[in-house]
Backbone as a ProteinNet text record, in pm:
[ID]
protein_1_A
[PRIMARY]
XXXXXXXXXXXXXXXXXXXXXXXXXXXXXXXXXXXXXXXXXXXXXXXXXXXXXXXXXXXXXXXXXXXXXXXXXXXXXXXXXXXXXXXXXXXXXXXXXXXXXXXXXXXXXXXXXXXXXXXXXXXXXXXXXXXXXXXXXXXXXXXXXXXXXXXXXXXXXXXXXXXXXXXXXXXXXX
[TERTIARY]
83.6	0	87.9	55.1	80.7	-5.2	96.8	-3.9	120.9	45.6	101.5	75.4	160.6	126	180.4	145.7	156.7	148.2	259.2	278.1	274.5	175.6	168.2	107.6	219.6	214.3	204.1	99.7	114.6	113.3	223.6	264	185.5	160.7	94	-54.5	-94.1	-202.1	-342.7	-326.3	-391.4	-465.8	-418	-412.5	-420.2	-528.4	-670.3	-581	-560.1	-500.6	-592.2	-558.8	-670.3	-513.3	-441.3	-403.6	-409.2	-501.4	-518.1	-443.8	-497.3	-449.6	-251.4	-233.4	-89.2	-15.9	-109.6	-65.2	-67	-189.7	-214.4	-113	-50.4	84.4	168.4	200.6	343.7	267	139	131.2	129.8	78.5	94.7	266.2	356.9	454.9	550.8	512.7	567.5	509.3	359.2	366.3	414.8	383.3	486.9	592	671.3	813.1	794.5	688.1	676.2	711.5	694.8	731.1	566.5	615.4	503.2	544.9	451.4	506.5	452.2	491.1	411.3	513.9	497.1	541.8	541.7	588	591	656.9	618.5	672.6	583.2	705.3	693.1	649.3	563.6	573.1	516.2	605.9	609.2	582.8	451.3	464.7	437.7	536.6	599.2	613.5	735.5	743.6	876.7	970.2	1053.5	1129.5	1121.3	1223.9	1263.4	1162.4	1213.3	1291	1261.5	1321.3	1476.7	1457	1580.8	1742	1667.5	1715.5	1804.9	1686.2	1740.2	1802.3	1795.7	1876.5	2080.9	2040.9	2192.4	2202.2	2111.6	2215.6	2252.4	2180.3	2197.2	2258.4	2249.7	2364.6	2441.5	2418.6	2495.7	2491.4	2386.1	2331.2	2200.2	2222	2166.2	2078	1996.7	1837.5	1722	1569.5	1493.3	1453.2	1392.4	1404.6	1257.7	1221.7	1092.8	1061.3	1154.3	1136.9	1263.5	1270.6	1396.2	1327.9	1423.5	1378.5	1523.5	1482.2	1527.6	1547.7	1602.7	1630.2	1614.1	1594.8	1595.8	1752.3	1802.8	1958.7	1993.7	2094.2	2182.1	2308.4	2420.2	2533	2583.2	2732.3	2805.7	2763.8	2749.3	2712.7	2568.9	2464.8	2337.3	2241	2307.4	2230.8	2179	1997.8	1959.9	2020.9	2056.5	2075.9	2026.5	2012	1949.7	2085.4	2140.6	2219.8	2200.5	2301.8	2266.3	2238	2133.1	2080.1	1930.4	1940	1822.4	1682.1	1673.5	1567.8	1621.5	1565	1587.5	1545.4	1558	1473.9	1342.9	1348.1	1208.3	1079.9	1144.9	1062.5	1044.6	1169.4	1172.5	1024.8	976	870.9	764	740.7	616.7	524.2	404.4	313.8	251.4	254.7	232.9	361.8	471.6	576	532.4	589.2	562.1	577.7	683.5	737.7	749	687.4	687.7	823.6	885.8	996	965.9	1054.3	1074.9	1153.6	1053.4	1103.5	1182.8	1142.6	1215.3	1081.4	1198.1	1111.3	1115.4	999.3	977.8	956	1009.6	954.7	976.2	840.2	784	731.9	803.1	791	668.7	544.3	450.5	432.7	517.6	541.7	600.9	697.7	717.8	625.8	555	424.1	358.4	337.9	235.5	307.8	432.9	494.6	535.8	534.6	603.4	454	363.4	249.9	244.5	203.6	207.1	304.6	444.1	551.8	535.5	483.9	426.1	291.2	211	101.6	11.3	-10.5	-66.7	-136.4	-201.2	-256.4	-199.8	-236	-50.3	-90.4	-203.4	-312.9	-193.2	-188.4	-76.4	38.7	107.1	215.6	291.2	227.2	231.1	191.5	153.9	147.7	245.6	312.2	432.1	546.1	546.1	678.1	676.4	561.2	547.7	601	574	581.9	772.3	810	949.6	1063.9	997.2	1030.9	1062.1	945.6	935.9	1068	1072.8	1143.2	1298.1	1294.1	1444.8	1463	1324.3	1407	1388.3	1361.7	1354	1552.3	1578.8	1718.9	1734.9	1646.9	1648	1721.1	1770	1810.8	1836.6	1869.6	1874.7	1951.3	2055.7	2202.5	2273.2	2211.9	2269.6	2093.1	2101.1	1969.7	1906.7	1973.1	1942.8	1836.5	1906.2	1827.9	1718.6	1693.6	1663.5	1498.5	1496.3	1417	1375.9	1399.1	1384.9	1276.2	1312.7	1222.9	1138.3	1113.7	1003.9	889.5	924.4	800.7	774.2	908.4	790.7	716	746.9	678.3	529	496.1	445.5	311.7	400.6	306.6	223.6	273.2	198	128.7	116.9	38.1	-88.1	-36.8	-146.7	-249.8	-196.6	-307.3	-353.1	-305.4	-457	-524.7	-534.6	-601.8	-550.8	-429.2	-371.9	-298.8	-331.4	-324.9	-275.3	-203.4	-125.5	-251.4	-361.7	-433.6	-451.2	-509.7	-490.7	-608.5	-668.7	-741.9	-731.9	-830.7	-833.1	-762.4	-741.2	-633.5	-772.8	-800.6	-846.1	-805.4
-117.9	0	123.9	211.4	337.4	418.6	546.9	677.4	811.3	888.8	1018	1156.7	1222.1	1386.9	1433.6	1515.2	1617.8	1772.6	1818.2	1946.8	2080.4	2100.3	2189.8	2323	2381.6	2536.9	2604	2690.2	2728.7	2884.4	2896.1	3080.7	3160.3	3203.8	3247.5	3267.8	3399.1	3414.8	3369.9	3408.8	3409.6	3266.4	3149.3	3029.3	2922.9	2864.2	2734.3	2633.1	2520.1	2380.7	2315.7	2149.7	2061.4	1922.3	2058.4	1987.5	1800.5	1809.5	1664.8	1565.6	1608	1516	1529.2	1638.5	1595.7	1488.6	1489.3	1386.1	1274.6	1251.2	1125.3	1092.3	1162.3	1130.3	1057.5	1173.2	1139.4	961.2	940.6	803	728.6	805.3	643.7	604.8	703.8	682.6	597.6	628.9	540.6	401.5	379.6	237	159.2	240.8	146.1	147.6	204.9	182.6	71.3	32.4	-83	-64.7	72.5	158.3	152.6	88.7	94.1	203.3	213.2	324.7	431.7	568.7	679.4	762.5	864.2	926.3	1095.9	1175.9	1329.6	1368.8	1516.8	1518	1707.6	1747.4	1914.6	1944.6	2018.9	2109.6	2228.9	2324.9	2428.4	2497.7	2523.1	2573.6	2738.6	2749.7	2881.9	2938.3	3040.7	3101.5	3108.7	3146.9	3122.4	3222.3	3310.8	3377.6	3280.1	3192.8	3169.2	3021.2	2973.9	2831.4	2887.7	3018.6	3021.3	3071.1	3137.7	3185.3	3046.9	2934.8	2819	2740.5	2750.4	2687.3	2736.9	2872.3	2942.4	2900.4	2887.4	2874	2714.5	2647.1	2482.3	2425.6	2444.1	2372.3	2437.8	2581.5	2689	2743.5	2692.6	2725.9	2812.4	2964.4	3088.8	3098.2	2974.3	3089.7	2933.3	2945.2	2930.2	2766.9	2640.6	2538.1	2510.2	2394	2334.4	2275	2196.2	2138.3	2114.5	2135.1	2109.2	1983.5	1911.3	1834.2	1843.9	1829.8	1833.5	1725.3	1665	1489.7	1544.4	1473.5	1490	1456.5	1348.3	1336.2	1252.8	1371.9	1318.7	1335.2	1266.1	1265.8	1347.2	1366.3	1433	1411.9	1328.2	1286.6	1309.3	1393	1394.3	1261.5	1171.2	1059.9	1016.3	983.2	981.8	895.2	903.7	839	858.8	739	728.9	685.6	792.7	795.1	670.7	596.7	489.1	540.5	456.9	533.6	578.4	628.1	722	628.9	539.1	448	322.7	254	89.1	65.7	-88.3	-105	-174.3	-204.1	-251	-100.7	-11.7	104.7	135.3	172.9	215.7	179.8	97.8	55.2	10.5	33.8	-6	106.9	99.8	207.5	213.6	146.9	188.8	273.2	325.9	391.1	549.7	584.8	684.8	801.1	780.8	890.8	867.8	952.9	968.5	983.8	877.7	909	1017.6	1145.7	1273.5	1210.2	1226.2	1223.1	1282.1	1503.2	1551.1	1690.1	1800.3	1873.6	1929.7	1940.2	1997.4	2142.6	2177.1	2287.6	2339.1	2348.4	2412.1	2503.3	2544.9	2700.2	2662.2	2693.7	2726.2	2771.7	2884.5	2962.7	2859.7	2717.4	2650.3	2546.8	2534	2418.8	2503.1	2564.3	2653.1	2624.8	2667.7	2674	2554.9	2471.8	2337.4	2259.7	2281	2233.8	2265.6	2388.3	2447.1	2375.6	2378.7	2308.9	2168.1	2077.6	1978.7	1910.2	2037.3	2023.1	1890.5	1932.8	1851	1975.8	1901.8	1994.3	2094.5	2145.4	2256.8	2139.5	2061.8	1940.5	1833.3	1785.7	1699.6	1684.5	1792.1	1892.2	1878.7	1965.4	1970.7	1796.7	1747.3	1586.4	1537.4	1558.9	1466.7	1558.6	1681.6	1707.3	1691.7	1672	1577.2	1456.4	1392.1	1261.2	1220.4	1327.1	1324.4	1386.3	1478	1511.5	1392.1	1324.3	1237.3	1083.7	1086.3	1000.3	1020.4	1174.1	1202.9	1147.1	1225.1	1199.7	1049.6	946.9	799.1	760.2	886.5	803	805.5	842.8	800.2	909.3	889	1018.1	1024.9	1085.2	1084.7	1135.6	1124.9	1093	1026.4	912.7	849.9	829.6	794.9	757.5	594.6	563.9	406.6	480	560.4	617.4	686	765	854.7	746.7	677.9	611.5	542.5	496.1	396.9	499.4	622.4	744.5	788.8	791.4	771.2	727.1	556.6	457.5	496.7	522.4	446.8	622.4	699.7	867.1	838.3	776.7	723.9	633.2	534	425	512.7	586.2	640.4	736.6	824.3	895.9	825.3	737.4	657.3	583	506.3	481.3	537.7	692.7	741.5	817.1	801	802.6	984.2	1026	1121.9	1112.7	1157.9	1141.7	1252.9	1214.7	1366.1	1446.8	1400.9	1448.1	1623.2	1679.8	1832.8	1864.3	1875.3	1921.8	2016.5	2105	2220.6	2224.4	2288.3	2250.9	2281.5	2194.1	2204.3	2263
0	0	0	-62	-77.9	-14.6	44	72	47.8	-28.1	-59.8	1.3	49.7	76	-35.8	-129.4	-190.2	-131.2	-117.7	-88.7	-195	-259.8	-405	-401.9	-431.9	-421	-555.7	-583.9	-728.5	-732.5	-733.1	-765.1	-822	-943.5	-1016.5	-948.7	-917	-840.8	-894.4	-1050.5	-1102.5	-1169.3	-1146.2	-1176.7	-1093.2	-1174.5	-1094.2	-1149.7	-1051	-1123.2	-1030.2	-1081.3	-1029.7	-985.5	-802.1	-775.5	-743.9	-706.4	-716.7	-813.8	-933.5	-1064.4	-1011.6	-1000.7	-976.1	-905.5	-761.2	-689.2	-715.1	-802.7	-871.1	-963.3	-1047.1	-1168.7	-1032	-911.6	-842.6	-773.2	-758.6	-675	-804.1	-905.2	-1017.3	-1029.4	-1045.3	-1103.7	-976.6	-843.6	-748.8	-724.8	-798.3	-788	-920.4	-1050.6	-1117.9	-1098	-986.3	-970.7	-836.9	-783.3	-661.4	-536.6	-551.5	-459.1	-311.6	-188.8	-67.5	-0.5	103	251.4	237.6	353.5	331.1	278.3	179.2	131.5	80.6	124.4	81.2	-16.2	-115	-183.1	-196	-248.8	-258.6	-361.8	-430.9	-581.3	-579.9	-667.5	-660.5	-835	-850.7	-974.5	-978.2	-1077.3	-1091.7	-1187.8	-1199.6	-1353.5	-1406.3	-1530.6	-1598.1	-1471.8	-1426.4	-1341.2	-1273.5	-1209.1	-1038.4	-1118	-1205.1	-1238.4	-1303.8	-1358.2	-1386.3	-1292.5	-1196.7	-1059.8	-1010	-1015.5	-959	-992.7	-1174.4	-1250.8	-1234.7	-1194.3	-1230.5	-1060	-967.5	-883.3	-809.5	-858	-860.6	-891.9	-1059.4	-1234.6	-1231.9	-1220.3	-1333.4	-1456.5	-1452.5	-1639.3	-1594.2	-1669.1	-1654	-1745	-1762.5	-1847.3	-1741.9	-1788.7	-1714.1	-1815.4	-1696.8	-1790.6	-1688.5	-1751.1	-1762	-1584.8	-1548.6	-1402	-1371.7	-1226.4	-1197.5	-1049.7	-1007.2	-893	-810.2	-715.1	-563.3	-474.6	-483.4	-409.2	-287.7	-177.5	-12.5	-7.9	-52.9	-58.1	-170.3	-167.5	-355.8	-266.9	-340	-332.9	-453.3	-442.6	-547.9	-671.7	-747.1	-846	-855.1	-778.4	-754.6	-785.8	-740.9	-713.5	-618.2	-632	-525.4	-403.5	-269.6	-210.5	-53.3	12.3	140.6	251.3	274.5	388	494.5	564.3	619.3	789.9	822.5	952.1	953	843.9	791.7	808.7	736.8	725.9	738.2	841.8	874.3	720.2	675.1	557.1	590.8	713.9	708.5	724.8	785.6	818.6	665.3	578.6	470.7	347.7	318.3	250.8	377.7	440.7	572.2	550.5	523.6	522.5	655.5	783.9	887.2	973.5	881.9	974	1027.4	1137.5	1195.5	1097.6	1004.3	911.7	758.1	716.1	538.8	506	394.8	351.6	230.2	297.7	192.6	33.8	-71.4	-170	-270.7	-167.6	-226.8	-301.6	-377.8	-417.6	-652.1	-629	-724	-765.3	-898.1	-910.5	-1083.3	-1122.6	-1290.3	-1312.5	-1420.2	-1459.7	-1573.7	-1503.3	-1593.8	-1739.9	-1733.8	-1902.9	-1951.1	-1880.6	-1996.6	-2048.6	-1942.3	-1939.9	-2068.4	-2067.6	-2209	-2322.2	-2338.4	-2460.8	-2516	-2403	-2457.6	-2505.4	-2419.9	-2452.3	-2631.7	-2683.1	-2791.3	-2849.9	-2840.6	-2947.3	-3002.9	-2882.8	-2918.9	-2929.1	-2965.6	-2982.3	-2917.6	-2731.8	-2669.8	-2546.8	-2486.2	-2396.8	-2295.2	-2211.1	-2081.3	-1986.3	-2007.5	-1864.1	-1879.4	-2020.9	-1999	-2039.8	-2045.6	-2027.1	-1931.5	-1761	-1671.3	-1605.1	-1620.6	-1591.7	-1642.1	-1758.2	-1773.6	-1712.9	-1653.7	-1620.3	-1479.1	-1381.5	-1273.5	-1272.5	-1373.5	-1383.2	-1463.8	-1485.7	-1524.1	-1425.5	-1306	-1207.3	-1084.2	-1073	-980	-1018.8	-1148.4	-1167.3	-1159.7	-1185.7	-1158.3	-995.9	-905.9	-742.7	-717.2	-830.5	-758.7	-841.8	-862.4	-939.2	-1096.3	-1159.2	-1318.9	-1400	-1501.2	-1506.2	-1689.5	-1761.1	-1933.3	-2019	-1924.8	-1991.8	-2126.8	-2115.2	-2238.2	-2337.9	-2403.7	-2544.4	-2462.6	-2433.9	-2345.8	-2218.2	-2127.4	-1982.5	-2066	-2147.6	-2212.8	-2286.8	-2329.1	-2373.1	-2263.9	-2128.5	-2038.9	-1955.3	-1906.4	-1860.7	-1888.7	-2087.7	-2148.4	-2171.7	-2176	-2153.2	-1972.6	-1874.6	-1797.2	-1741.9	-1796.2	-1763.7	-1870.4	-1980.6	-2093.3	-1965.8	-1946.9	-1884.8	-1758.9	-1706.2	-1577.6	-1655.3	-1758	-1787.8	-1827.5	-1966.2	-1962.3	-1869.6	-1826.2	-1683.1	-1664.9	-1608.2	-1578.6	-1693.8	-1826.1	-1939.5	-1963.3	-1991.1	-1965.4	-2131.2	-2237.2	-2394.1	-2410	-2556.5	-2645.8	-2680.8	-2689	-2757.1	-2688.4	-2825	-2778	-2714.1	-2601	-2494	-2467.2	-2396.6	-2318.2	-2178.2	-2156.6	-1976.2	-1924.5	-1796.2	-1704.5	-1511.7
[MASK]
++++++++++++++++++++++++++++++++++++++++++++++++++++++++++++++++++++++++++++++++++++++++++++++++++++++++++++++++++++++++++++++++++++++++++++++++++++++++++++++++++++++++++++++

């Protein structure tokens, strides 16, 4: 069993989302990964300033990008990792543990959710669902480096959209 907190903050004053559906991408994409236990997880949607703010001061690369994610703990190599101590392993996947393992944070620049939506002519609804769902996979470890990782992130960002009946097709954002 799974249980999720979603922590989702949406900047833009002016703008209705149907947090929910988000949380739903981040619990689909942790059970096709077979992932149990209780679990938290941050998002922060925003705008090309603040992603790019974070981009120059994170990477180092000075203009504004689509999502960036936030491991609870990465090592040098920003790979996710779980410090030893941290979680017994039996606590670690137990959905009766006292404590949600932090998955970590998110954060999307809206203006790119629009434009990218537009470039590839699909909805900003599932747009913003796949860059949840490409976020979340970065903080389980995945990453798209080589054309091999790169295609492997695909299907399974692909498979969780689908499930929940989440199509290219061009829709209205809700």
């Amino acid at each position: 069993m799974l249980e999720l907190t979603a922590h989702i903050e949406v900047v833009p004053a002016d703008l209705t989302l149907d947090t929910s559906l988000l949380e739903q991408v981040v619990t689909q994409v942790l059970n096709d990964e077979g992932q149990t236990g209780t679990w938290e997880i941050g998002i922060r949607i925003t705008n090309d300033q603040e992603l790019q703010e974070l981009n120059r001061q994170y990477r180092g690369i000075d203009r504004p990008t689509d999502v960036l994610s936030f491991g609870e703990y990465e090592d040098d190599d920003d790979d996710f990792i779980v410090p030893d101590g941290v979680y017994d392993d039996d606590e670690f996947d137990d959905p009766e543990a006292d404590e949600a393992a932090y998955l970590g944070d998110l954060a999307i620049s809206y203006e790119r959710v629009l434009a990218q939506a537009q470039e590839y002519a699909h909805s900003s609804r599932r747009e913003l669902c796949y860059l949840v769902a490409h976020g979340t996979l970065h903080l389980l470890g995945y990453d798209h480096e080589t054309d091999e990782e790169r295609e492997d992130m695909r299907q399974r960002e692909e498979k969780a959209l689908q499930t929940l009946g989440i199509t290219r097709e061009a829709e209205p954002f809700v």
